[in-house]
TORLUM-755066 format. One record per residue (C-alpha): x, y, z; residue in one letter; chain. Coordinates in steps of 0.1 Angstrom, whole numbers. Each point is the difference from the previous one (the first is absolute). Last residue first. Example, Ala and Ser with C-alpha at 12.3 -4.5 7.8 and 13.67 -1.06 7.14 Angstrom:
<rs>
+-------+-------+-------+------+------+
!     x !     y !     z ! code ! unit !
+-------+-------+-------+------+------+
!   137 !   -11 !    71 !    S !    A !
!   -14 !   -34 !     7 !    A !    A !
+-------+-------+-------+------+------+
</rs>
This chain:
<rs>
+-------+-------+-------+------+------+
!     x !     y !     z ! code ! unit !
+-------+-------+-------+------+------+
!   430 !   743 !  -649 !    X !    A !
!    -4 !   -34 !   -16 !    X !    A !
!    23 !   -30 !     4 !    X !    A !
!    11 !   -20 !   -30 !    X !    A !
!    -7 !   -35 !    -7 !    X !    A !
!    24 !   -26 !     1 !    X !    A !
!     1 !   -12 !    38 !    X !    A !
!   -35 !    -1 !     6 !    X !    A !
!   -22 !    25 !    21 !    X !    A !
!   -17 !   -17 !    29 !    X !    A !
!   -36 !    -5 !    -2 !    X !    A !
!   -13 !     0 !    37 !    X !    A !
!   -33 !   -26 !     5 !    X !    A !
!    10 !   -23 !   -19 !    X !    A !
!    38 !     5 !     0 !    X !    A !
!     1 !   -13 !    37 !    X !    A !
!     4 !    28 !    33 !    X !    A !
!    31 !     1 !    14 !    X !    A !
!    17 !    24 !   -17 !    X !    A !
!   -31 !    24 !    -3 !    X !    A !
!     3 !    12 !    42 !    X !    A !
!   -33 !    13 !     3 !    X !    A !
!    -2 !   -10 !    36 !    X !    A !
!   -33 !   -11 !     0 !    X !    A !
!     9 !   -24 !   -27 !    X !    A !
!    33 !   -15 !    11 !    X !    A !
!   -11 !   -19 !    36 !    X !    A !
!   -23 !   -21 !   -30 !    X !    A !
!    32 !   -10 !   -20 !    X !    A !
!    20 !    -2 !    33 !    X !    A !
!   -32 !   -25 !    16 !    X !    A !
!     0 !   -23 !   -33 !    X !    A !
!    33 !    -7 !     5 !    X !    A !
!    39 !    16 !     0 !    X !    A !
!    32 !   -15 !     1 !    X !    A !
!     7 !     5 !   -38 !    X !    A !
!   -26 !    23 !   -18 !    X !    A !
!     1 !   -15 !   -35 !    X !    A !
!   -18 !   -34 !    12 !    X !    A !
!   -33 !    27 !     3 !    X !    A !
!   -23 !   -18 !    28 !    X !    A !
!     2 !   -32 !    19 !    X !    A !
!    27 !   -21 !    20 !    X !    A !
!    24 !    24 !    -4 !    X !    A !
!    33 !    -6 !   -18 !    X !    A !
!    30 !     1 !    22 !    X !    A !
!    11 !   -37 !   -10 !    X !    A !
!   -11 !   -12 !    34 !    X !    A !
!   -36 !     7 !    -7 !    X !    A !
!   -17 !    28 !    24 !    X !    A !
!   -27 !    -9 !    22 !    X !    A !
!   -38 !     0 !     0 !    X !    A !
!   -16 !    -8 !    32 !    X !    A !
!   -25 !   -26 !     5 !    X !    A !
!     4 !   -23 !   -31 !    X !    A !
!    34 !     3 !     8 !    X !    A !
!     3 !   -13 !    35 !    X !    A !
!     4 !    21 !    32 !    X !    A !
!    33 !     6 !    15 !    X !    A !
!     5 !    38 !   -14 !    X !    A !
!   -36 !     7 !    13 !    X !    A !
!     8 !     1 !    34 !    X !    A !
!   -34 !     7 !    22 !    X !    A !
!     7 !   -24 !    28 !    X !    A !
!   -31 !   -21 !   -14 !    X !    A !
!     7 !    -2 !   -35 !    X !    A !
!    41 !    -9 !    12 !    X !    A !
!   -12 !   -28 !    25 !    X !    A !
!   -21 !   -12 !   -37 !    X !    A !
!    27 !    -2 !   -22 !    X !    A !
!    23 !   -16 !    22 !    X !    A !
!   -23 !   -29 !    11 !    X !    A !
!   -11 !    -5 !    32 !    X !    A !
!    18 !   -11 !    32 !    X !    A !
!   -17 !   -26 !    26 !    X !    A !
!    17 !     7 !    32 !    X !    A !
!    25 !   -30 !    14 !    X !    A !
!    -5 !     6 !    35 !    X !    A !
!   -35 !    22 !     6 !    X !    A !
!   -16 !   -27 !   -25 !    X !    A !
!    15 !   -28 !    15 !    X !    A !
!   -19 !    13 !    35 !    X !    A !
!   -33 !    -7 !   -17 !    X !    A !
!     7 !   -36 !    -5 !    X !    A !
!    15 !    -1 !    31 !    X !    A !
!   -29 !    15 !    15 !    X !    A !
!   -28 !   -22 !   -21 !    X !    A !
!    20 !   -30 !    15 !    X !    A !
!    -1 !     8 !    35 !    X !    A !
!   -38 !    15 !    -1 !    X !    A !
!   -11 !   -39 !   -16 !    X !    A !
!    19 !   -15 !    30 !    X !    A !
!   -18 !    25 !    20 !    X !    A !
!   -31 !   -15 !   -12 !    X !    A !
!    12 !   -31 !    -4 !    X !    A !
!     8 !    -2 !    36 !    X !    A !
!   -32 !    14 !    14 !    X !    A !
!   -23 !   -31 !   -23 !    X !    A !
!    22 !   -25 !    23 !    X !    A !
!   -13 !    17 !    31 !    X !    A !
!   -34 !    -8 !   -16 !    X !    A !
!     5 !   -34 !    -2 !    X !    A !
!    19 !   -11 !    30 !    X !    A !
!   -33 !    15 !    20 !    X !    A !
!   -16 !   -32 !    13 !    X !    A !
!    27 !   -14 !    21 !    X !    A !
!     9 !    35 !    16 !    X !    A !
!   -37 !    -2 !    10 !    X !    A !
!   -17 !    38 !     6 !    X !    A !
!   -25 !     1 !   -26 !    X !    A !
!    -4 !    37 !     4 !    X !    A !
!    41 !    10 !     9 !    X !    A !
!     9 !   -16 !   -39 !    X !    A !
!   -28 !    13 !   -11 !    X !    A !
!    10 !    35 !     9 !    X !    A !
!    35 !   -11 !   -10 !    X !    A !
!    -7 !    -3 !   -32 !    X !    A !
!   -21 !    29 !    -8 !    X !    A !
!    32 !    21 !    12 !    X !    A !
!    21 !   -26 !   -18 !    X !    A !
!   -24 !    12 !   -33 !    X !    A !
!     6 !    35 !     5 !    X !    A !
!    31 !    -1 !     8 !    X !    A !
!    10 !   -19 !   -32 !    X !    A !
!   -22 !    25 !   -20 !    X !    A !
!    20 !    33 !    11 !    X !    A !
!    32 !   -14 !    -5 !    X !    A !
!   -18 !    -7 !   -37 !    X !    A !
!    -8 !    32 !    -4 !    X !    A !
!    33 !    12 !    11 !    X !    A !
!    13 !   -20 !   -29 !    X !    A !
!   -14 !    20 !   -21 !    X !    A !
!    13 !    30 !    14 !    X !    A !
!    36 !   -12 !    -4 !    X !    A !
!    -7 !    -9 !   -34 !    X !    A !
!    -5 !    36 !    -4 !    X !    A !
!    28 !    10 !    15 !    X !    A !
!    20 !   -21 !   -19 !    X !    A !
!   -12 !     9 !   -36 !    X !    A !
!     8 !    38 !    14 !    X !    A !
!    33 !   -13 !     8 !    X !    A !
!     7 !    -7 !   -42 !    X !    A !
!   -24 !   -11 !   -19 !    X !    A !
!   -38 !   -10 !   -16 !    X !    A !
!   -15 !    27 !    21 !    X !    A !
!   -38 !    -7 !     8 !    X !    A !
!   -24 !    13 !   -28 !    X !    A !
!   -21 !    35 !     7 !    X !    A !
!   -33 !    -8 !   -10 !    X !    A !
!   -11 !    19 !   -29 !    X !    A !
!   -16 !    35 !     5 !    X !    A !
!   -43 !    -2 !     3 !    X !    A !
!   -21 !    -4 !   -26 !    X !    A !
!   -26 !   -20 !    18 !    X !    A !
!     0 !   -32 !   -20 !    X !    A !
!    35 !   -12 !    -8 !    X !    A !
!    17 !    27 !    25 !    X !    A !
!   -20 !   -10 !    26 !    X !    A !
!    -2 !   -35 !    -3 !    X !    A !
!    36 !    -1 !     0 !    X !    A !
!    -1 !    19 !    34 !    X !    A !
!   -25 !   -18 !    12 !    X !    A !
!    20 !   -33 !    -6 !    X !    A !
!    33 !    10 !    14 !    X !    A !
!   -19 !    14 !    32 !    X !    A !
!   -22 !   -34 !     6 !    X !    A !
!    31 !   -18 !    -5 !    X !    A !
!    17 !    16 !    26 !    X !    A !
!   -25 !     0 !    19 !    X !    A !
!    -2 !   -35 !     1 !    X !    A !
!    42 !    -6 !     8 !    X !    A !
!    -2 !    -5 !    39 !    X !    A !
!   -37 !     1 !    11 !    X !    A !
!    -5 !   -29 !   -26 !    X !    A !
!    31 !   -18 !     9 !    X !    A !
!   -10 !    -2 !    34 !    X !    A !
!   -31 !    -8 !    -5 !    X !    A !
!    12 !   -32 !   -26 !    X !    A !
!    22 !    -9 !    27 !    X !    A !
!   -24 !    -2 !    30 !    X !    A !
!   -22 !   -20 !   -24 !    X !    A !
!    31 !   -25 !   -11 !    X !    A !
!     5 !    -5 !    38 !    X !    A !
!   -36 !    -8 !     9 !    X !    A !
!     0 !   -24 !   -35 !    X !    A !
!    34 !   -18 !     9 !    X !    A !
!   -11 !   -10 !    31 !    X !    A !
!   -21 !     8 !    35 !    X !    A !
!   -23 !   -28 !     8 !    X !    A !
!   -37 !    18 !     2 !    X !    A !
!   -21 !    -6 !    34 !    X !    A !
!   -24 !    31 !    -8 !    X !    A !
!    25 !    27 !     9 !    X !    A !
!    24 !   -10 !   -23 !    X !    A !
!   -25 !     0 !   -26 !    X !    A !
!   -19 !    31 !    15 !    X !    A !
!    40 !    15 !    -3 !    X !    A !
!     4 !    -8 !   -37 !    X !    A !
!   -36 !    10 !    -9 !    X !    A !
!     7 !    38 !    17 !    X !    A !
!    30 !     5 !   -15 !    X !    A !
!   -13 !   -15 !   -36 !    X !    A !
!   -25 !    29 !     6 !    X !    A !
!    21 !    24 !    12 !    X !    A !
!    22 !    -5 !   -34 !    X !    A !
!   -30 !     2 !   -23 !    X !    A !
!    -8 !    38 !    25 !    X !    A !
!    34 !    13 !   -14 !    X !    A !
!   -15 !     6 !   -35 !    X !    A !
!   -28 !    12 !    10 !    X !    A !
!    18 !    39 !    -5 !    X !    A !
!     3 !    -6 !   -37 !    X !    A !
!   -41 !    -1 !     0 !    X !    A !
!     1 !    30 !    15 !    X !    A !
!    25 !    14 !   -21 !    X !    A !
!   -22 !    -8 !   -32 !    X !    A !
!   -29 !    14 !    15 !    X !    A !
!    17 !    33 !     8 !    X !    A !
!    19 !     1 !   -31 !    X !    A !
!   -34 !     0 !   -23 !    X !    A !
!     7 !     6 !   -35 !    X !    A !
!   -13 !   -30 !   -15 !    X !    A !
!    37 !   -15 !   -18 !    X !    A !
!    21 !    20 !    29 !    X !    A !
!   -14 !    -9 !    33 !    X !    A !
!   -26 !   -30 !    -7 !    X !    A !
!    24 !   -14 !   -20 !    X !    A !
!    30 !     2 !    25 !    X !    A !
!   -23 !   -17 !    23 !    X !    A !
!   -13 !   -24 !   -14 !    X !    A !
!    36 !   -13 !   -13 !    X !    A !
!     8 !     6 !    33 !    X !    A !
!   -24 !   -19 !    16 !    X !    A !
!    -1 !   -36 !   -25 !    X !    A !
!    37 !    -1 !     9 !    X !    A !
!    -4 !     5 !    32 !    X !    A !
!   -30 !   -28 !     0 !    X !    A !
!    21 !   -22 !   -23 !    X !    A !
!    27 !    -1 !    33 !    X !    A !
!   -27 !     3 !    23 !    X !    A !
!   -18 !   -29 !   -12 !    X !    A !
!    39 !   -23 !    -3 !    X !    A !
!     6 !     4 !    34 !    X !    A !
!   -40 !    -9 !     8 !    X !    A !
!     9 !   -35 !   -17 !    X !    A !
!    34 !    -1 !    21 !    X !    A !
!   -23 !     2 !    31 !    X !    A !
!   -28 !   -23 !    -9 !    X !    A !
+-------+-------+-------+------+------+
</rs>
């Protein structure tokens, strides 16, 4: 009964946002669709309550009490963070709001935010030894309770390898690509080619009149409001040629 209610509330918050987030931006009616956002924490009071009338009712504490406490704690851990990335997509998509600002792919700031992920999850193992040990002190029989002490260890267990795994980030930091570290720090001389026009190596621009060596398309255009004829092409100033005679 217990791992079948796990696996209700896990459609039912599923089922809820997706109500909810339609409600708010597809019908035009945020109140409603926060409200029904905010019953998302009542699916985890109700497997709460069920798991401790089971207990409470002559229930042997295993796997399924332990997986429940879990499943809460991972739920108030990482949920609204899931709630927040999908309202902000949803949004952007269907309210016409500003796109959702994407977590950094490098560098420290890849490793701070790791780091707050894995807060999240700090956050979930506590929760669930909290719920633990609260049924761990109800039933009150060491003998009966292996179990759900059990379900405490892999959740720190679970914390323990999501640090180190966040922690590699902080130690070895993910660096990007050249071209795009140099977009962001605002150096155009590193960016590639089809981003930023650059000279050839033989001197010769990279577009506009071949017959003005070491200047481009910007010297040509730099040329007309200064009135300065020599570098301006031959269609638009005619030059005179080199066998006829000047006037005047």
């Amino acid at each position: 009964m217990i791992v079948a209610l796990i696996v209700i509330c896990e459609i039912g918050f599923w089922v809820l946002l997706a109500a909810g987030l339609a409600v708010r931006y597809l019908l035009k009616m945020p109140r409603a669709g926060l409200a029904l956002l905010l019953c998302e924490p009542l699916l985890e009071v109700l497997l709460l309550v069920v798991t401790a009338l089971d207990l409470k009712n002559g229930g042997e504490p295993s796997w399924k009490h332990g997986l429940a406490a879990l499943y809460i704690g991972y739920t108030v851990g990482h949920g609204h963070r899931t709630i927040k990335w999908l309202d902000g997509h949803a949004a952007h998509r269907f309210g016409g709001g500003p796109p959702p600002v994407r977590p950094p792919r490098h560098g420290m700031a890849r490793a701070r935010h790791e780091g707050g992920v894995w807060l999240g999850t700090v956050v979930a193992a506590a929760v669930a030894s909290v719920l633990l040990l609260i049924a761990i002190r109800y039933v009150g029989d060491a003998s009966r309770t292996g179990p759900l002490q059990s379900w405490m260890y892999v959740a720190w267990r679970a914390a323990a390898i999501h640090g180190l795994i966040a922690l590699s980030y902080a130690i070895w930091p993910k660096k990007g690509s050249p071209e795009s570290s140099a977009l962001l720090a605002g150096n155009p001389g590193d960016a590639p080619d089809l981003l930023v026009r650059r000279p050839r190596q033989d001197g010769a621009p990279s577009g506009g009149d071949p017959r003005a060596p070491g200047r481009g398309a910007v010297g040509i255009a730099s040329a007309l409001p200064t009135g300065d004829p020599e570098d301006v092409p031959d269609l638009l100033v005619r030059r005179p040629r080199q066998n006829e005679q000047q006037i005047g």
